[in-house]
N, CA and C of each residue as an Amber inpcrd file, in Angstrom:
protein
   657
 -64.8290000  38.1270000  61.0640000 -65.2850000  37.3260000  59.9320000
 -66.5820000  36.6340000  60.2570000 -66.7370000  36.2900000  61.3530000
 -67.9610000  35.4850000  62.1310000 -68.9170000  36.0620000  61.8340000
 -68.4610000  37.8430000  62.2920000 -70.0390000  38.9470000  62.2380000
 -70.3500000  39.1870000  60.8630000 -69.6030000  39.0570000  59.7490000
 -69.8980000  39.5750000  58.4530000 -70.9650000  38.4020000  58.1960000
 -70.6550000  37.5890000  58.5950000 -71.3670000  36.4080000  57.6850000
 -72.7410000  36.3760000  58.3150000 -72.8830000  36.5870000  59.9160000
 -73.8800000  36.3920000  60.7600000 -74.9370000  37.4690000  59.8680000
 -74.4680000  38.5500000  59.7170000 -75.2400000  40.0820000  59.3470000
 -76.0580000  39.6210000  58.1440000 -74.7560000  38.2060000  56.9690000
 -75.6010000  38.9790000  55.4160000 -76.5510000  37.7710000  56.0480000
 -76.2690000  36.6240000  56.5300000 -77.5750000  36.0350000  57.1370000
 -78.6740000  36.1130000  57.4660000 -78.6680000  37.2080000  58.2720000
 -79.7300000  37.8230000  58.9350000 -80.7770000  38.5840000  57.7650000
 -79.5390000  39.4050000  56.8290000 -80.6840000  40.5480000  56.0690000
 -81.2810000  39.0980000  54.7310000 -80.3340000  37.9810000  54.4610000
 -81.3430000  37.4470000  53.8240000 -82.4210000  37.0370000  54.3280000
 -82.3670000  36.9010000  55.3700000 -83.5470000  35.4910000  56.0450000
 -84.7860000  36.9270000  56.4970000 -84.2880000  38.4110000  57.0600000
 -85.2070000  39.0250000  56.6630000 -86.2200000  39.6490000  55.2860000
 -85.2690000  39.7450000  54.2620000 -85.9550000  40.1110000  53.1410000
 -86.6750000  38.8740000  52.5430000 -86.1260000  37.6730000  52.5230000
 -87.0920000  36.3130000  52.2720000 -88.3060000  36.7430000  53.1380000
 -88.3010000  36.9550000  54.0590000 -89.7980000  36.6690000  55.6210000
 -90.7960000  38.2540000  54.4350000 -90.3510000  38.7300000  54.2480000
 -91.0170000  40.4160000  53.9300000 -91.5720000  39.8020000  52.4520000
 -90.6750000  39.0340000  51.5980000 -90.9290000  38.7890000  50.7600000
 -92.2800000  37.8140000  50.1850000 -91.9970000  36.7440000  51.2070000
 -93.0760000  35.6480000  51.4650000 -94.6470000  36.1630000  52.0550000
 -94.2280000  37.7670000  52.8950000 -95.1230000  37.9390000  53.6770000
 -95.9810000  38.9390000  52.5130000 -95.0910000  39.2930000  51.5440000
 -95.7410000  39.7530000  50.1270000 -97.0650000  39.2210000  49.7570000
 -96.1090000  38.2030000  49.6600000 -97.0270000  37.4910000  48.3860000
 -98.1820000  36.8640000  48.9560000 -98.1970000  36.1010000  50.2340000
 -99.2160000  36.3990000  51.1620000-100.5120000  37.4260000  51.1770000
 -99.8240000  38.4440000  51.1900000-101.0810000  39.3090000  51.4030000
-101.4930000  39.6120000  49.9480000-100.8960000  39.8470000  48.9670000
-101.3260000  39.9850000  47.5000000-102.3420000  38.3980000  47.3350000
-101.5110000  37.2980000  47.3620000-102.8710000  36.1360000  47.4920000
-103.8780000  36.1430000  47.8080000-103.5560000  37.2120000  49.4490000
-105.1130000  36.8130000  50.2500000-106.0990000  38.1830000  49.5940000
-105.1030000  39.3670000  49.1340000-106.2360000  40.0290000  48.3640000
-106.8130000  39.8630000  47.3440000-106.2940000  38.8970000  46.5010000
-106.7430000  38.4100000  45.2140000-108.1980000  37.6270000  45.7940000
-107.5680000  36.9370000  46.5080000-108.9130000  35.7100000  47.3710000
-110.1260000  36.6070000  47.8210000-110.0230000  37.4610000  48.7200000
-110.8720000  38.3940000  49.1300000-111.3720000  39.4520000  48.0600000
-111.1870000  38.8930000  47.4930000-111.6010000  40.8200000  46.0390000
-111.0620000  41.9010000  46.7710000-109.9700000  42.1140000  47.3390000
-110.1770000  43.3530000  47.5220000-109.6050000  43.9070000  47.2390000
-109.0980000  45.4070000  46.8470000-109.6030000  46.7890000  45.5400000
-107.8260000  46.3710000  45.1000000-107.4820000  47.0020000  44.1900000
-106.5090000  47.1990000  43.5680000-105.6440000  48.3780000  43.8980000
-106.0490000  48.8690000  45.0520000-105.1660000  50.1350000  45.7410000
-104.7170000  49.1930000  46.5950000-105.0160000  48.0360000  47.1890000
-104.0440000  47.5580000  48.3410000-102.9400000  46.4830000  47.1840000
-103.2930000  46.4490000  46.1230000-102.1810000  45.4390000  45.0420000
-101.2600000  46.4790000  44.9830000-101.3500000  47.8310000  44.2800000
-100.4170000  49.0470000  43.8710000 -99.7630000  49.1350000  44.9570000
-100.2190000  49.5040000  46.4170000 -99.6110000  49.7920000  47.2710000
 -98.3410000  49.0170000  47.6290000 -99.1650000  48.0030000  47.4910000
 -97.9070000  46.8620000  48.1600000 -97.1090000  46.8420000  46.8280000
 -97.4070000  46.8260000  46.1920000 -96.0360000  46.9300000  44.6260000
 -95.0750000  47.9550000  44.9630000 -95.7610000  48.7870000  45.4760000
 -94.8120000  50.0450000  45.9400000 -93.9320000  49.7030000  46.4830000
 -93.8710000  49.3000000  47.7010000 -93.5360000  48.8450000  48.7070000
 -92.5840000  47.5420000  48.7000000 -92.6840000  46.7630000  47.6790000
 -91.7680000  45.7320000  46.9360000 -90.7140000  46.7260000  46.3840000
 -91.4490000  47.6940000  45.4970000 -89.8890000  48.1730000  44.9280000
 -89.3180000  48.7620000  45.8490000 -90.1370000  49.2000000  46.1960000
 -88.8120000  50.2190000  47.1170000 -87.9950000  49.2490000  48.4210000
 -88.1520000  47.9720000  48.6210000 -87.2620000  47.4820000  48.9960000
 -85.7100000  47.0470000  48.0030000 -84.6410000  47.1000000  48.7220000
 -83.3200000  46.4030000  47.7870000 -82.2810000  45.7780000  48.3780000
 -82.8160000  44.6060000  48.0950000 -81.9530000  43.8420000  48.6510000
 -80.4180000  43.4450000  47.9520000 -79.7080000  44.0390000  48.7370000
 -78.0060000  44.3690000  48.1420000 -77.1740000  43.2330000  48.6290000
 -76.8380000  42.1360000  47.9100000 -75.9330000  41.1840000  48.2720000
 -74.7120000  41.2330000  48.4480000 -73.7580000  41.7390000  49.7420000
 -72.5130000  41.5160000  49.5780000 -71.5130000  40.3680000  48.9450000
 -70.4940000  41.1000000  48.4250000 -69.6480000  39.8970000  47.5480000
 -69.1110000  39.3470000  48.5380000 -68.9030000  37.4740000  48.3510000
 -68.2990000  36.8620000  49.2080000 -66.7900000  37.2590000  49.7210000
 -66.6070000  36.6900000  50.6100000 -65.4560000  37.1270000  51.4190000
 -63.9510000  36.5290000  50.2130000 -62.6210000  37.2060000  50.3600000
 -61.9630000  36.4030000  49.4120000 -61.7040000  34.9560000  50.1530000
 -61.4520000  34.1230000  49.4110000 -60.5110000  32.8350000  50.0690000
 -58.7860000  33.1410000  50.8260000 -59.1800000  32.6130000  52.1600000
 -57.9520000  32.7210000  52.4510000 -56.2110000  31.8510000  51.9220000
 -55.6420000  31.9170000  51.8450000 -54.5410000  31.4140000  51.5080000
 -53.7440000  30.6700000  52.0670000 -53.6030000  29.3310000  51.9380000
 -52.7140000  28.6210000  53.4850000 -51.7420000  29.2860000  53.3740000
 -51.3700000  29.0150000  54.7910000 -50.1730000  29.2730000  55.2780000
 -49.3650000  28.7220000  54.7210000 -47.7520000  29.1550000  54.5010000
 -46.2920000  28.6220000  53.9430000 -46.0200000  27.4470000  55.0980000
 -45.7670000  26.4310000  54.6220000 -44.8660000  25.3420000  55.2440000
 -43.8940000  25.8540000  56.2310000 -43.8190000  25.4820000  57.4370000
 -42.8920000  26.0130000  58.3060000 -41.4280000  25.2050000  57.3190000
 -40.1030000  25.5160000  57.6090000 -38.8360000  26.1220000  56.9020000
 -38.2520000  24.2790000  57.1810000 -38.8240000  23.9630000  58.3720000
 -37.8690000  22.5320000  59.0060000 -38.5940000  21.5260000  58.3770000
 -40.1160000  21.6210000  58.1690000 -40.9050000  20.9060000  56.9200000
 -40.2960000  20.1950000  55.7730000 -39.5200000  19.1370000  55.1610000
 -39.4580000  18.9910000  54.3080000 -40.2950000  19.0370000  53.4520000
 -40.4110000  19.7050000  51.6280000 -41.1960000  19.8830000  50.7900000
 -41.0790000  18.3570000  50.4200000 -42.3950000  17.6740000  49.6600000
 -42.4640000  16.3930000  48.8080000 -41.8500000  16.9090000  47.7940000
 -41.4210000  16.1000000  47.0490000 -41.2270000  16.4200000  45.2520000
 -42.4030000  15.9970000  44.8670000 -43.1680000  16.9190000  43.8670000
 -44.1420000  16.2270000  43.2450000 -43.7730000  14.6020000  42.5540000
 -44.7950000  13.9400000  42.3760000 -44.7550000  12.1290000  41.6930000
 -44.1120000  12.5290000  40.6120000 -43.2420000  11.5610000  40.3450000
 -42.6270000  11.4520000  38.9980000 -43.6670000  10.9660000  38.1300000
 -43.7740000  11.2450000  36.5060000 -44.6670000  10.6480000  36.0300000
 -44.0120000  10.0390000  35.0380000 -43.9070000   8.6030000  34.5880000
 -42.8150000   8.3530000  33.5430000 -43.6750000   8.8240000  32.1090000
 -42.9960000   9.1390000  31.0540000 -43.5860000   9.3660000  29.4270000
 -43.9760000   8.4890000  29.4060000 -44.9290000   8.3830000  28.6310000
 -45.1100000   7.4690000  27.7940000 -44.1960000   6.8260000  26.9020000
 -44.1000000   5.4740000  26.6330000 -42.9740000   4.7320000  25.5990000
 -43.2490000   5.7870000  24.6230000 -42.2880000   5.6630000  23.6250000
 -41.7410000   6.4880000  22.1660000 -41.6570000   5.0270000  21.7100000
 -43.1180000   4.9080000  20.4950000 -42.8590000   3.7230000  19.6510000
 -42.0350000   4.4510000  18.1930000 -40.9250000   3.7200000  18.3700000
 -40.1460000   4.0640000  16.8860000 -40.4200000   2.9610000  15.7410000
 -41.1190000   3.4970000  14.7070000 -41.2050000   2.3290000  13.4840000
 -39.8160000   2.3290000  12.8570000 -39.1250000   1.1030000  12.6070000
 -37.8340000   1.1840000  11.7320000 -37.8870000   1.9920000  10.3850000
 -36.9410000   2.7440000  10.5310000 -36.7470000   3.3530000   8.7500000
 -36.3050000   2.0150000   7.5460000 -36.5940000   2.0480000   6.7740000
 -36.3610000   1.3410000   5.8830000 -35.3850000   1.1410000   5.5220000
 -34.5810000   0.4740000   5.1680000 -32.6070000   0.5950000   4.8150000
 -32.8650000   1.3330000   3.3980000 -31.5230000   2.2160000   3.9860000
 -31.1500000   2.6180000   2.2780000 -30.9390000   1.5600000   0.7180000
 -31.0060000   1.4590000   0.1680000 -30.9070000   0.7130000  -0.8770000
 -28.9500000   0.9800000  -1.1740000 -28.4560000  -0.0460000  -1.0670000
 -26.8580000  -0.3370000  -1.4200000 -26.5440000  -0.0980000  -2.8590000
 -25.9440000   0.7730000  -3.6660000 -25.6150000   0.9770000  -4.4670000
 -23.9870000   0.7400000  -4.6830000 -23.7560000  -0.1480000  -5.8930000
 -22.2760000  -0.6390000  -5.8940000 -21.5690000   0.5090000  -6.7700000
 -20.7100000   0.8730000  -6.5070000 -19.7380000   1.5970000  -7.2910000
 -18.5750000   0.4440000  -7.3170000 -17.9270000   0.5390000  -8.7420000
 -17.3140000   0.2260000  -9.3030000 -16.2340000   1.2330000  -9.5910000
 -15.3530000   1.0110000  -8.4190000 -13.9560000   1.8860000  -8.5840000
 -12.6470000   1.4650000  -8.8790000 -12.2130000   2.3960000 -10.1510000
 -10.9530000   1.1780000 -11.2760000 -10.1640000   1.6350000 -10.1600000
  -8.8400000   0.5450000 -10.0950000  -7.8720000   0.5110000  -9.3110000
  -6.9630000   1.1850000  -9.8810000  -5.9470000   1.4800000  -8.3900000
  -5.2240000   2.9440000  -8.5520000  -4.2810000   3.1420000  -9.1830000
  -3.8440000   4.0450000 -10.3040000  -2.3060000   3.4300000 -10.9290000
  -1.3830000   3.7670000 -10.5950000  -0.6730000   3.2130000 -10.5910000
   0.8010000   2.7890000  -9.2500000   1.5910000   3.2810000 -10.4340000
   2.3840000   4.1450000 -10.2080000   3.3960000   4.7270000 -10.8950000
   4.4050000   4.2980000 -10.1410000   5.6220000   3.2610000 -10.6410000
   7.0230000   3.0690000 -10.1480000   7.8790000   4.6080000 -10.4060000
   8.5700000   4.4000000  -8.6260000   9.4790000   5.5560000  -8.8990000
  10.8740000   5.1610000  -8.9940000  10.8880000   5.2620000 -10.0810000
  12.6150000   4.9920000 -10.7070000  13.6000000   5.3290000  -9.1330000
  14.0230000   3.9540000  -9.2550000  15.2120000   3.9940000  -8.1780000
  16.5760000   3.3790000  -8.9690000  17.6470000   4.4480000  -8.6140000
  18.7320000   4.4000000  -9.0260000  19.5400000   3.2130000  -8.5680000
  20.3350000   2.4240000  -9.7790000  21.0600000   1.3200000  -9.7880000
  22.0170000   1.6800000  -8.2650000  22.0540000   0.6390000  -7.2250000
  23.8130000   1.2370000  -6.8060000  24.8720000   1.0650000  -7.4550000
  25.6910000   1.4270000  -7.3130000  26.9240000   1.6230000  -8.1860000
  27.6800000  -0.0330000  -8.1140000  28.3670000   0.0150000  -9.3170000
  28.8530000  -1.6140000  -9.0320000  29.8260000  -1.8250000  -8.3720000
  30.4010000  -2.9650000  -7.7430000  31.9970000  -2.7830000  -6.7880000
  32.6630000  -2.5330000  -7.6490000  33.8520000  -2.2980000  -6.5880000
  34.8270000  -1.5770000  -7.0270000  35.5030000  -3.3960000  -7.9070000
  36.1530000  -3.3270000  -9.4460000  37.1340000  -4.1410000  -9.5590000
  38.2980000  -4.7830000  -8.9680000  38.2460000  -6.0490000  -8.7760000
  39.0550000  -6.6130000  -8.0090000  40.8180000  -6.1330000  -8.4130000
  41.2250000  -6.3090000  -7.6270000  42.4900000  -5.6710000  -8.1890000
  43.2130000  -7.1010000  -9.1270000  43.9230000  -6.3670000 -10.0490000
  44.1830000  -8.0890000 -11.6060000  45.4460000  -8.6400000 -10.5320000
  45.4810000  -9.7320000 -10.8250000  46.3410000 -10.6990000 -10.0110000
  47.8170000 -10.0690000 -10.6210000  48.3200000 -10.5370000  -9.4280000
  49.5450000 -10.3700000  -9.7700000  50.5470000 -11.2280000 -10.8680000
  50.9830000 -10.4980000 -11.7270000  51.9130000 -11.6680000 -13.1170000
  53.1620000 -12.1560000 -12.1530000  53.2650000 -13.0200000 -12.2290000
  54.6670000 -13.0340000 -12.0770000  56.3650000 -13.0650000 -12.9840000
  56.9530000 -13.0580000 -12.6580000  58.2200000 -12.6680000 -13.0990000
  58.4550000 -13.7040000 -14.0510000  58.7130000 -15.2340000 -13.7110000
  58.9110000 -16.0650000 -14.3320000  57.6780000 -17.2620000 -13.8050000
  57.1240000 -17.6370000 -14.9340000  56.1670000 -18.8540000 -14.8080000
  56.7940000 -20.3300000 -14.6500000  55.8920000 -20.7930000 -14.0390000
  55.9700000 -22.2650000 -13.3920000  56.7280000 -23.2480000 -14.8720000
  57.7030000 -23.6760000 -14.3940000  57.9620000 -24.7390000 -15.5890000
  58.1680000 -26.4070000 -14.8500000  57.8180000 -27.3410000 -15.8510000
  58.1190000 -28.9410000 -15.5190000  59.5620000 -28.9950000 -15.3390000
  60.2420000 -29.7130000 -14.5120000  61.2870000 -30.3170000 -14.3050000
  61.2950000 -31.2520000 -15.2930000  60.5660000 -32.0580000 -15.4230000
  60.5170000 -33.3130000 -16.4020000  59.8600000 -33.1510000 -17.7120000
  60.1100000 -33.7650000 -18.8300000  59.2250000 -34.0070000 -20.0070000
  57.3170000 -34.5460000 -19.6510000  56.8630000 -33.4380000 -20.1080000
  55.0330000 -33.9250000 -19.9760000  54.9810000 -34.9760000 -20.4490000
  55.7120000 -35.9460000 -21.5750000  55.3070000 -36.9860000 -21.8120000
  55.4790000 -38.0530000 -20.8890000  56.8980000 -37.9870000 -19.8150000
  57.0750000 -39.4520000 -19.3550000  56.0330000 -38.8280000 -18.4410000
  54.7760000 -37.9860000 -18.2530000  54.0940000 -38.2240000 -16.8130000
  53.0690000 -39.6060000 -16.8810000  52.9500000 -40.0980000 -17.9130000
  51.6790000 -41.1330000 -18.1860000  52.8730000 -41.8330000 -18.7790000
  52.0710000 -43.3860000 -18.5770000  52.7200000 -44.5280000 -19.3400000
  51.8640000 -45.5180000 -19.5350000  52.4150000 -46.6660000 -20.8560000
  51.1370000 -47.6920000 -21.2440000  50.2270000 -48.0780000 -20.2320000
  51.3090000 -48.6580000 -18.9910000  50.3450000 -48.8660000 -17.9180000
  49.8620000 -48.2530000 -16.9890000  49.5130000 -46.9550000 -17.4150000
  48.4800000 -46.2990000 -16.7450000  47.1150000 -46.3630000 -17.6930000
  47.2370000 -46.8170000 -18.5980000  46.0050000 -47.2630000 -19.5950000
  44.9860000 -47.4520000 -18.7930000  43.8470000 -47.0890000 -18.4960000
  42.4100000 -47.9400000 -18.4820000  42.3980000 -49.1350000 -19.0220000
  42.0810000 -50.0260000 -18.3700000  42.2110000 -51.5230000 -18.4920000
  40.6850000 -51.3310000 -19.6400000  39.3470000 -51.0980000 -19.1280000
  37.9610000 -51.1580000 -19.9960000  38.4470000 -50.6400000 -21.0860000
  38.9860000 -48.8230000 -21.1420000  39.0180000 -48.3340000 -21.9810000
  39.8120000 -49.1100000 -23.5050000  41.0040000 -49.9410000 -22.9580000
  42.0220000 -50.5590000 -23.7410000  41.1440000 -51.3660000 -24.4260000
  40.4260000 -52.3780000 -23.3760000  39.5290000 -53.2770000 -23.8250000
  38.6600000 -52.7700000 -25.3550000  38.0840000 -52.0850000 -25.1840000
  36.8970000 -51.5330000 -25.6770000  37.9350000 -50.2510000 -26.9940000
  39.0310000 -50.5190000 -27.0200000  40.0270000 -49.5560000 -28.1850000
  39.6010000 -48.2000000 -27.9720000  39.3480000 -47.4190000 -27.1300000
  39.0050000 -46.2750000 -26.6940000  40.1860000 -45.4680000 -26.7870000
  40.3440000 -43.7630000 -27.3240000  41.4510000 -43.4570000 -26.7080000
  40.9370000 -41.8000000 -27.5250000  41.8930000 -40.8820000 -26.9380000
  41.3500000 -39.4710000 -27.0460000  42.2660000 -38.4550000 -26.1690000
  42.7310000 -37.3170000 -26.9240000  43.0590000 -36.1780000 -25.9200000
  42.2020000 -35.2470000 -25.3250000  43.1280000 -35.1070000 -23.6150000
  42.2390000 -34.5160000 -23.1420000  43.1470000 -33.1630000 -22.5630000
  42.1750000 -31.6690000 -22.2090000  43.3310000 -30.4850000 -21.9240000
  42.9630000 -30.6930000 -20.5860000  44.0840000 -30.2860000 -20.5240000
  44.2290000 -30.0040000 -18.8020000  44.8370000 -28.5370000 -18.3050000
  44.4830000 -28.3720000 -16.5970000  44.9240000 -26.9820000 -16.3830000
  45.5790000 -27.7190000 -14.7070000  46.6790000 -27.0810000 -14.7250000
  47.1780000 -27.5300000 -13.6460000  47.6980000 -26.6010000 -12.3700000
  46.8060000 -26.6220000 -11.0530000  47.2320000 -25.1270000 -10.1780000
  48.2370000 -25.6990000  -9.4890000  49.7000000 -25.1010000  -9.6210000
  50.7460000 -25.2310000  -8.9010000  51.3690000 -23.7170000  -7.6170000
  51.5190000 -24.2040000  -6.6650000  51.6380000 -23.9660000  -5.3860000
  53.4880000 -23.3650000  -5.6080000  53.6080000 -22.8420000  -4.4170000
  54.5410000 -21.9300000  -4.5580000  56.0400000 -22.7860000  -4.2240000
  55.3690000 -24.4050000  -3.8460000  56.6390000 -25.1090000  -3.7030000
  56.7340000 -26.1750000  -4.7930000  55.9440000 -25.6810000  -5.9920000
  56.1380000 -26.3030000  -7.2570000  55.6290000 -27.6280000  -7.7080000
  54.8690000 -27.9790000  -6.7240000  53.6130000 -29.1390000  -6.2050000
  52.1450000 -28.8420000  -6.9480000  51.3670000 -29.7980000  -7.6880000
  50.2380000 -29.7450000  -8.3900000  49.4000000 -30.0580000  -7.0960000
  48.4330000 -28.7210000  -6.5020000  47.4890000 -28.6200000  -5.6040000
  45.9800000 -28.7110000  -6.0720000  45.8440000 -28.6580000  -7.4840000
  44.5320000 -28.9790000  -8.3830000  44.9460000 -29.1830000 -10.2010000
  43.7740000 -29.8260000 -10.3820000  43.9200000 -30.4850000 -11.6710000
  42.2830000 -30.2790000 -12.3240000  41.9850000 -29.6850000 -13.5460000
  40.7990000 -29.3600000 -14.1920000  40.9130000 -30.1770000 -15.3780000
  39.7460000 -30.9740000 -16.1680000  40.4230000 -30.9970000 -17.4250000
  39.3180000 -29.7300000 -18.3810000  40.3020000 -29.4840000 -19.2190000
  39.3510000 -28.1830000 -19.9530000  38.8240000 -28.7740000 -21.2310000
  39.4450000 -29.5790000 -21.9060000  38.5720000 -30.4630000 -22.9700000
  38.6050000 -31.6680000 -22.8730000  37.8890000 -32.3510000 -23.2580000
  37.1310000 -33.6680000 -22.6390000  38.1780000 -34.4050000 -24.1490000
  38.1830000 -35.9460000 -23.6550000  38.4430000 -36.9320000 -24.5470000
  37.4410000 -37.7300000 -25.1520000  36.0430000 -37.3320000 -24.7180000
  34.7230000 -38.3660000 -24.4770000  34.5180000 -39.4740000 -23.7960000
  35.3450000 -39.7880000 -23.2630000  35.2990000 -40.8140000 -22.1240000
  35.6690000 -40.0260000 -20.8050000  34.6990000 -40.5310000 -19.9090000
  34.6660000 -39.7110000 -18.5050000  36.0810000 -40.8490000 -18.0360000
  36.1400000 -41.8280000 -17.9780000  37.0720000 -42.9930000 -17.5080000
  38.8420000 -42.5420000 -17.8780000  38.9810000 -41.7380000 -18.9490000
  40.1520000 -41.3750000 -19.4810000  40.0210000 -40.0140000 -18.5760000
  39.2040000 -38.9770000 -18.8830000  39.9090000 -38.1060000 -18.1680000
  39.8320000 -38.1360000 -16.6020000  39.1730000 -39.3990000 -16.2900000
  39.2160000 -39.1620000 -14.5580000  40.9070000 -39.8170000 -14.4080000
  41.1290000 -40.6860000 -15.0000000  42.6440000 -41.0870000 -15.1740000
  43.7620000 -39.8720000 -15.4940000  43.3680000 -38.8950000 -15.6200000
  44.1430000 -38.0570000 -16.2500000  44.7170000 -36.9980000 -15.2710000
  43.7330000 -36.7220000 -14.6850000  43.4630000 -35.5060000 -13.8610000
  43.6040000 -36.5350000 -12.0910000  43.4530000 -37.6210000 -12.0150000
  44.1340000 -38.6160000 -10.5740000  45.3670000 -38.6980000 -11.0490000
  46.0250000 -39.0220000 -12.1030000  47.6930000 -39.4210000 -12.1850000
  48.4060000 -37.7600000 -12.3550000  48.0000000 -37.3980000 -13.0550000
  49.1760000 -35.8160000 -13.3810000  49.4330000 -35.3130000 -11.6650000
  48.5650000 -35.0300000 -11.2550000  48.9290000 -34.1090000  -9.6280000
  50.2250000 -35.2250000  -8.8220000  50.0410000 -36.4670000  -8.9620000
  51.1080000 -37.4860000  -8.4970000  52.3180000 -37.7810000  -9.5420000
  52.3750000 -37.4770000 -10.6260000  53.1620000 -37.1470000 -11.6970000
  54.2710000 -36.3770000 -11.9330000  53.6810000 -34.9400000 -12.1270000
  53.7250000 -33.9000000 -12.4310000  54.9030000 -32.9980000 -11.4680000
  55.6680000 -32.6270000 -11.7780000  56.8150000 -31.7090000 -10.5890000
  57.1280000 -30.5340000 -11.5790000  57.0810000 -29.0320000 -10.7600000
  57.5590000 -28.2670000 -11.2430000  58.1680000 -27.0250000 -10.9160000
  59.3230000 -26.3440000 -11.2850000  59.6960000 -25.3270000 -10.6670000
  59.1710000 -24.0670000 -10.5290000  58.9790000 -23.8720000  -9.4960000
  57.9420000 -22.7590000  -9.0110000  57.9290000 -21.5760000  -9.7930000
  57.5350000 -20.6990000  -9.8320000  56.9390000 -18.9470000 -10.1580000
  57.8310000 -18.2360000  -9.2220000  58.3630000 -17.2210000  -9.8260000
  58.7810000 -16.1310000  -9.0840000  58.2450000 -14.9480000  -9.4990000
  58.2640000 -14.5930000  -8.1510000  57.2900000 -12.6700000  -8.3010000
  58.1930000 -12.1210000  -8.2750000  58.0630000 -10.9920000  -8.7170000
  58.6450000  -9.6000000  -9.0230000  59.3500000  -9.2130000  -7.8980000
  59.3380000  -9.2060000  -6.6770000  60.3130000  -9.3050000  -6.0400000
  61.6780000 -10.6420000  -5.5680000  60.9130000 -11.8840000  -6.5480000
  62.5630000 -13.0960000  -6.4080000  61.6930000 -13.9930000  -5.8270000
  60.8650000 -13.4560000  -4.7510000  60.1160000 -14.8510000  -4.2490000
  59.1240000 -15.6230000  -5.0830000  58.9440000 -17.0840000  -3.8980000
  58.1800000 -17.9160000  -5.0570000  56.3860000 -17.6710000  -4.8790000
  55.7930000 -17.9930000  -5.5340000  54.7630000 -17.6580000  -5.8510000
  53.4120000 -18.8170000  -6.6700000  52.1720000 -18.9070000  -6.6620000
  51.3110000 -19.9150000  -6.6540000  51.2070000 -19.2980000  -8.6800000
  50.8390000 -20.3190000  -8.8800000  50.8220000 -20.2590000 -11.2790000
  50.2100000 -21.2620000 -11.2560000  49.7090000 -21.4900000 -13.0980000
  48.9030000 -22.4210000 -13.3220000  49.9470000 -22.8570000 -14.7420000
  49.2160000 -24.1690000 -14.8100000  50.1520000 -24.7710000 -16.0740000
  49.0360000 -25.0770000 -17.3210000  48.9110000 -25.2780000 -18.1710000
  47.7740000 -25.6090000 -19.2910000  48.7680000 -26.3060000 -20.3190000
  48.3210000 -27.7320000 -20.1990000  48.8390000 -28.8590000 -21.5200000
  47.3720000 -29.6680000 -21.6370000  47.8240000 -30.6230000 -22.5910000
  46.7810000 -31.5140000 -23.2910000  47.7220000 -32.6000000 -23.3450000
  47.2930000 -33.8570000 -23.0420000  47.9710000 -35.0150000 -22.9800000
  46.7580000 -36.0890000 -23.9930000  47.5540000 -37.0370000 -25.1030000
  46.9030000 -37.8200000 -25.7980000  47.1560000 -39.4520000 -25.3350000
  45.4810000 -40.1790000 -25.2600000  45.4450000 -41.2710000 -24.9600000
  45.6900000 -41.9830000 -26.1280000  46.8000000 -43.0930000 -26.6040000
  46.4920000 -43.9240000 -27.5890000  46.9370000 -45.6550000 -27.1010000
  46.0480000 -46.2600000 -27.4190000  46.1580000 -47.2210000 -27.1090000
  47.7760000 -47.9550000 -27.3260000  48.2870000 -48.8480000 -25.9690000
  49.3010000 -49.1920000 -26.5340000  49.5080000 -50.6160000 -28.0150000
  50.6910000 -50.5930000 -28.3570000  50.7770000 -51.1950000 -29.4480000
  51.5010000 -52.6430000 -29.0690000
């Protein structure tokens, strides 16, 4: 490679010297007048030189990185920011949606209970031992009521027990005085005695009694 380069060296730096030494002597014949056969000649003599420039040598190629070399990564280069302009909001449009219609789905009644079973009648009903009248007497009167000439019948219902004992007392029509029938319905249950109910098989058994007793003032 040394000698290639030394050589085209040489033939330039000779054809420059031949060249210079041209024009030289064409000068100095111009200067001197002298004839125009030594100008032609030497023209000759120009052309027929040619100076042939070899093409430069190629570039050599480095060498590959020995293998134990780690390679660099080339520099990271960050992007450039991404300026985002905001989009504009959509514009909100209201819909107006009618509400949904609810169709009821028929649900079936449950069935009603079963009927209680009807009480039992009994054989023979509850009767008084005594007359309903002697159960009250003048002086069980309401003292106000007497006062005040008050007096009125009132009904009564009487629940008797299977040992012929008044265990409740209702009154079912009023006399208009609350004072008379609270008297009425406190004395009859302490009064009142009667022979029990028998059921259908002989035994005794719980009945009700229904009278009306009249308040009249005594005389």
């Amino acid at each position: 490679m040394a000698y290639a380069d030394h050589s085209q060296g040489s033939s330039r730096t000779i054809s420059i010297i031949i060249v210079a030494l041209i024009h030289a002597v064409l000068g100095y014949a111009f200067v001197t007048g002298l004839g125009m056969k030594y100008v032609k000649k030497a023209a000759e003599q120009l052309n027929v030189i040619d100076v042939k420039e070899e093409p430069p040598p190629p570039d050599e190629e480095p060498p590959p990185p020995p293998p134990d070399q780690p390679v660099e990564p080339p520099p990271v280069v960050a992007p450039p920011p991404i300026v985002q302009t905001p989009a504009p909001a959509p514009p909100i449009q209201t819909v107006r949606t009618p509400p949904p219609v609810f169709n009821p789905v028929p649900v079936a009644a449950p069935p009603p209970p079963p009927a209680p079973p009807p009480p039992e009648v009994p054989a023979s009903r509850a009767s008084p031992r005594s007359s309903p009248g002697s159960w009250l007497s003048d002086a069980d009167y309401p003292s106000r009521a007497q006062r005040e000439e008050r007096s009125g019948t009132a009904g009564f219902r009487l629940e008797i027990g299977p040992d012929g004992r008044v265990t409740n007392c209702t009154i079912t029509s009023s006399t208009g005085h609350a004072d008379l029938d609270e008297a009425t319905c406190r004395l009859l249950p302490k009064r009142a005695r009667f022979k029990p109910a028998t059921a259908a098989g002989g035994g005794p058994m719980s009945d009700t009694y229904n009278g009306r007793i009249t308040w009249r003032l005594p005389e």
